[in-house]
N, C-alpha and C positions, 0 to 999 in steps of 0.2 A: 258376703264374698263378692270381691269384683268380678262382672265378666267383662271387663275390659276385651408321578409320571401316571396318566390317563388311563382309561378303561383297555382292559385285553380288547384289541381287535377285532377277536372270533366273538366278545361279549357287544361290540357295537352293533356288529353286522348284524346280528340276531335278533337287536332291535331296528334296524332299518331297514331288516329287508322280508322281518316273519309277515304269514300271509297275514288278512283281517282279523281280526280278534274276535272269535266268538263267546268270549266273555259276558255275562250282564252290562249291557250298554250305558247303564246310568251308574256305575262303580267309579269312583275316583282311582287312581293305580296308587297302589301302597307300596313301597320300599320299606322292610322291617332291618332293624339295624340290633342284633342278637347281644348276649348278654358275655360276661369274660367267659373264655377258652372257649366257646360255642363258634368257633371260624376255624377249620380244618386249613393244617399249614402243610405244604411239602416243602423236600430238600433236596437238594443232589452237594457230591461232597466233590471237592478236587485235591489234586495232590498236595495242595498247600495244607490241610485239614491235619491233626499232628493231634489222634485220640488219645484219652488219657493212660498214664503206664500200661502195660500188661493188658490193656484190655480187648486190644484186636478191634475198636470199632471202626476204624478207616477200611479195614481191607474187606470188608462183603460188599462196599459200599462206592467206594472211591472210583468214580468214571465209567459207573453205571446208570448216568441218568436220574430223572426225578422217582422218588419214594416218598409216603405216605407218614410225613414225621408225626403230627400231631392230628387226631387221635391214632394212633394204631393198635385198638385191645386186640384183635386177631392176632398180627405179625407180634405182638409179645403172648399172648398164650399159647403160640407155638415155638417161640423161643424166648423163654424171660432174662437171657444174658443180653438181647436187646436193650434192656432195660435201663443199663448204666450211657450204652450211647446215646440211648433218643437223650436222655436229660442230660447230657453233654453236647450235645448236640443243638439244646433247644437255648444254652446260655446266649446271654449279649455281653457285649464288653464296651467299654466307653470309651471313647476315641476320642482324647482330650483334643486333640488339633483339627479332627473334625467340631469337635464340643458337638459330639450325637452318638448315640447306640448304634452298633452294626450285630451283625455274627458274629461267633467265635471266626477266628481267617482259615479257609476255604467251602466253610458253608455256606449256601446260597441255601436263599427259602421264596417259599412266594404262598398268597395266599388261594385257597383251591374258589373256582367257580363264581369270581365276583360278579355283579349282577343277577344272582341267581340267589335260591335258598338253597341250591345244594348240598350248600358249605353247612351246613346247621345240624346235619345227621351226626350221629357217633356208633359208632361199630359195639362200643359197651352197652349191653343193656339194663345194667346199673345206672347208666346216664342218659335213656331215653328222653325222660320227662324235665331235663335240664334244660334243655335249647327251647329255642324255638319251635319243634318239628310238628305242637299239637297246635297252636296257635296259627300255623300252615296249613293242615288239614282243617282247619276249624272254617279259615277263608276260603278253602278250597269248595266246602260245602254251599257258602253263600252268592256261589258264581266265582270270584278268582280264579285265576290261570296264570301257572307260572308261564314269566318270558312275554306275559300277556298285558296284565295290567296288576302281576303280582313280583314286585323282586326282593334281591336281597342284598348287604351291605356290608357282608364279611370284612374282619382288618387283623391282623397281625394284630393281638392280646398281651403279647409281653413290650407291645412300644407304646407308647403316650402322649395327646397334648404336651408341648412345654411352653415357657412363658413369652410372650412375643417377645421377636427380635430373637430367640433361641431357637438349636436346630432342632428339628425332631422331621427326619423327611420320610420315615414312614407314616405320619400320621399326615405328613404335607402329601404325598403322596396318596391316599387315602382320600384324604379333604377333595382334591382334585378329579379323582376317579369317582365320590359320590356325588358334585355335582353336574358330572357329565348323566352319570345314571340318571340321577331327576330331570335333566334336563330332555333327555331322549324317552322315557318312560312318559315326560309329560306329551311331550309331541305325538308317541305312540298310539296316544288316547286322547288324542282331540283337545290337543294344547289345556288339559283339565291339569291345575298343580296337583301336586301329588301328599298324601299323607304320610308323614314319617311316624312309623311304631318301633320305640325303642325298648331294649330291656336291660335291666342292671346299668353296666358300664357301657353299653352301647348306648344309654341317655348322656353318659359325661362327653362321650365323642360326639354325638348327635350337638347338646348343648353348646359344645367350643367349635364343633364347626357351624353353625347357625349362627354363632358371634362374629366370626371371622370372616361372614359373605356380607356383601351392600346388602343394605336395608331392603333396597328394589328388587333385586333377586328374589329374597326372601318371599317376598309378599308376590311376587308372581308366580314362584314356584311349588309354596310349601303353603298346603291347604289347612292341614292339622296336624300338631306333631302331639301323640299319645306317646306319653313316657311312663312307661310300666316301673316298678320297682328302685326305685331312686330319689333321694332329697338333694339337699344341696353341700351338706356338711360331712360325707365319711360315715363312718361306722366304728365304734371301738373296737369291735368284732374283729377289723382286720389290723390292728395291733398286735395280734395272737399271733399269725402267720410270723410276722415279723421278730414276735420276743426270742424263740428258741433258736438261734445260731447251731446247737447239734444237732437239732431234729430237722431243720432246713438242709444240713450239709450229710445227712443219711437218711434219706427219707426211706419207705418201705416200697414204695413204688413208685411209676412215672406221675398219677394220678395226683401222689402224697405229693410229691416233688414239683407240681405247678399248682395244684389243688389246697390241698390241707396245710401245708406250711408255706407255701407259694415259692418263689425261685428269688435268690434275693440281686439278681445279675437283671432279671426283668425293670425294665423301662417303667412299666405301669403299678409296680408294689407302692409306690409313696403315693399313687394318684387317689386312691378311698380312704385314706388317715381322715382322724375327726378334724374339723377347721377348727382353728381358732376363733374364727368369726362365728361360729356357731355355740362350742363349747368355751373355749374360753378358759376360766382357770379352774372349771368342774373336774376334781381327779378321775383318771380314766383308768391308769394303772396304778394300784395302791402297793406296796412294799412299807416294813417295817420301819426303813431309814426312812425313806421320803414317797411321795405322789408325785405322777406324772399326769398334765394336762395338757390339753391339744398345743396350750401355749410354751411346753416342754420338749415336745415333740423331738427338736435333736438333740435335748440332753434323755430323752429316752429311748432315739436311736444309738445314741453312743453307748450306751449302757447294755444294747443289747448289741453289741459288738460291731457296728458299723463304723466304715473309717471316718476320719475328717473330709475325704475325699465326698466317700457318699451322702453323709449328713449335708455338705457342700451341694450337693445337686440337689439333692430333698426341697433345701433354702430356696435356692434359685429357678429349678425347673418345675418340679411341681407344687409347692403352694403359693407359689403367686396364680396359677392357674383355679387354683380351690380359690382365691381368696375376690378372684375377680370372675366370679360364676356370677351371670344378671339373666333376666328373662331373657327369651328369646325373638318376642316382638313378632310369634306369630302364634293364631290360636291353640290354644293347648291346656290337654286335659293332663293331667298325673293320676294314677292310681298307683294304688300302694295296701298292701294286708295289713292287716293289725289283730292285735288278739293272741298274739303269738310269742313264748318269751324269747326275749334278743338280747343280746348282753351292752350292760351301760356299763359294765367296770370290771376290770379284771385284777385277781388278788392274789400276789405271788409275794404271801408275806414274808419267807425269809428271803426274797431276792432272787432265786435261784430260777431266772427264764426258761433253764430247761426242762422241770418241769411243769405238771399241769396244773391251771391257774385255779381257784375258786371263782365261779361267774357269778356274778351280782347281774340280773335280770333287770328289763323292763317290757318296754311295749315295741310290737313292732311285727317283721314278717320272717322274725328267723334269723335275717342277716342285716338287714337296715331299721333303725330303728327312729319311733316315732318321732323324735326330736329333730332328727334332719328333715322329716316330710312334711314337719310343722315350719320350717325351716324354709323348705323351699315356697311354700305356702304365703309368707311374709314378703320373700324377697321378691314375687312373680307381683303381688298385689300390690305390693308401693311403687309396681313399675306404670308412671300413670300412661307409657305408650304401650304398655302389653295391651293386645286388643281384646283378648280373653281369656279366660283360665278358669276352669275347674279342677278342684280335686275330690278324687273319690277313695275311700277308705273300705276296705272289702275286709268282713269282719273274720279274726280264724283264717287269715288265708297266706300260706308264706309265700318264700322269695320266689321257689321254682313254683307251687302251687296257682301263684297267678297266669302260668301259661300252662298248664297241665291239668289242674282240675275242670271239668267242666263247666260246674256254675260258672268259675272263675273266667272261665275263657267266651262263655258269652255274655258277660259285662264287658270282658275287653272290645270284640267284633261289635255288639252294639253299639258301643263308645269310639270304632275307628267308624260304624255307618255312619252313627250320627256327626259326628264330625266331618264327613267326607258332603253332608247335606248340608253342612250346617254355614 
């Protein structure tokens, strides 16, 4: 194996002007960059906001200020008629003349507490051990101090990279607010770069924005990037979310509605499909008539009822992004579970997306499976300027499991020490 628009205000000041750090003095400062739907969004609505029929969600709402859109399990277990507006509320719509994803129109959102982990907690505690929040306490243990020499890198979950020369200004947005973060977090602690730990999809945003900064940046500011749970190629897994067009458009709750079937107005739904480059013309979805393979992909979103419009974006915005994933040309570990069954193929023999699939199994951590982590494996090592790379394979251990179980999570802290030494 080789071993080769800006930050909120109140979030700079807090770095330029907190007292001395009483943090462990030899810590490199970490920025963890959380996994999908682990970044807490608010909303406020205006009168432009036009909810759907019958359902009254503009008027508790409308011209009162920011609320608590994503997650809110409290504000719906004390009211689950909630429930139809948060997930009308949390749509995007695509603005051909911008050629970019906004809000539905009069919704504004923003994301809660950037530079901070604050944003990583969930009010569910079904979804405790999802985020980040053990993986925090775990640093907290080891010396870490939030605000100190520990932050964090929340984004807006439903937007995505798109392919350069494409708009996507939440994610440009984003790009720009976390290099101001590393850049102030470095200075904070004695001009030390800083280590990025990523999890799930916050490796695909970490990854495209590490592509998109000068080389020199990179290598002054970014110490070690540990990328938890992530290859280079998708998942067939998340094919699933995408088959069923009635289960997407009735979910059973807010959860089902961005979680289990995913939201198909979301920016980021085409960003985890399996690459091409990785799969290839291995079938993914098997039916009676025919297979579908990564290299099929908009004849099997058409299939499962997406327009020309949006297989149109699929084409253009997001797999050129998958398909031009390269190292990131600064030291970097991956860890990733395995042992775990994950699905390579879904079987919806008589055709019918809506319902439930037969799963054809392999290796992996639950949701990402070996073949992409073999994957990114390849691609990082024929990079002969990547300066080094490890991968580690944690046996039995899934997707949430690598930030929540324990053993798991002190391979991880030992692997951002050692990397912060190294």
């Amino acid at each position: 194996m080789a071993f080769k628009r800006l930050l909120p205000l109140v979030a700079l000041l807090s770095l330029l002007v907190a007292p001395p750090s009483s943090a462990v003095p030899s810590l490199q400062p970490v920025v963890l960059v959380p996994g999908n739907t682990c970044s807490q969004l608010e909303a406020r609505l205006t009168d432009e906001y036009e909810p759907p029929p019958a359902s009254g969600c503009g008027v508790p709402r409308q011209g009162r200020g920011w609320f608590r859109l994503w997650e809110n399990f409290t504000a719906l277990q004390e009211d689950s008629f909630l429930f139809r507006c948060y997930a009308d509320q949390l749509r995007l719509v695509y603005d051909p003349r911008a050629g970019d994803y906004r809000n539905v129109p009069g919704v504004k959102t923003r994301v809660v507490a950037f530079g901070t982990t604050r944003s990583f907690g969930s009010d569910d505690p079904a979804r405790k051990n999802v985020c980040m929040e053990g993986l925090v306490e775990a640093l907290e243990r080891v010396g870490y101090r939030e605000g100190e020499n520990l932050f964090g890198a929340p984004y807006d979950f439903r937007h995505a990279p798109a392919a350069p020369g494409l708009a996507s200004r939440a994610f440009s947005d984003w790009s720009s607010s976390l290099r101001l973060l590393v850049e102030r977090a470095s200075q904070r602690n004695g001009n030390k770069p800083v280590v990025l730990v990523t999890h799930s999809l916050g490796g695909l945003f970490a990854t495209v924005f590490l592509d998109r900064t000068p080389l020199r940046w990179r290598r002054r500011y970014v110490k070690h990037l540990v990328m938890l749970c992530l290859g280079v190629g998708g998942s067939p897994l998340n094919m699933w979310p995408l088959a069923s067009k009635a289960l997407a458009s009735n979910p059973a709750s807010l959860q089902a509605a961005v979680l289990t079937y995913g939201n198909r107005s979301f920016a980021s739904m085409f960003s985890l499909l399996p690459s091409p480059r990785v799969y290839g013309r291995t079938p993914l979805v098997i039916t009676r008539d025919r297979n579908y393979s990564a290299d099929d992909m908009p004849e099997f979103l058409a299939a499962a009822g997406f327009s020309g419009d949006e297989v149109a974006r699929y084409r253009t915005r997001a797999l050129p992004v998958t398909l031009s994933l390269r190292a990131p040309l600064v030291p970097m570990t991956a860890m990733n579970g395995v042992g775990v069954p994950t699905v390579d193929q879904l079987v919806f023999w008589d055709g019918n997306f809506s319902g439930k699939p037969q799963l054809v199994n392999g290796d992996g951590d639950g949701q990402i499976n070996l073949e992409t982590v073999l994957a990114l494996q390849r691609l990082v090592e024929a990079d002969p300027d990547q300066p080094y790379f490890k991968s580690i394979l944690i046996p039995n251990t899934t997707h949430k499991g690598m930030i929540s179980d324990q053993s798991a999570l002190k391979r991880v802290v030992s692997e951002i020490l050692i990397g912060a030494s190294s």
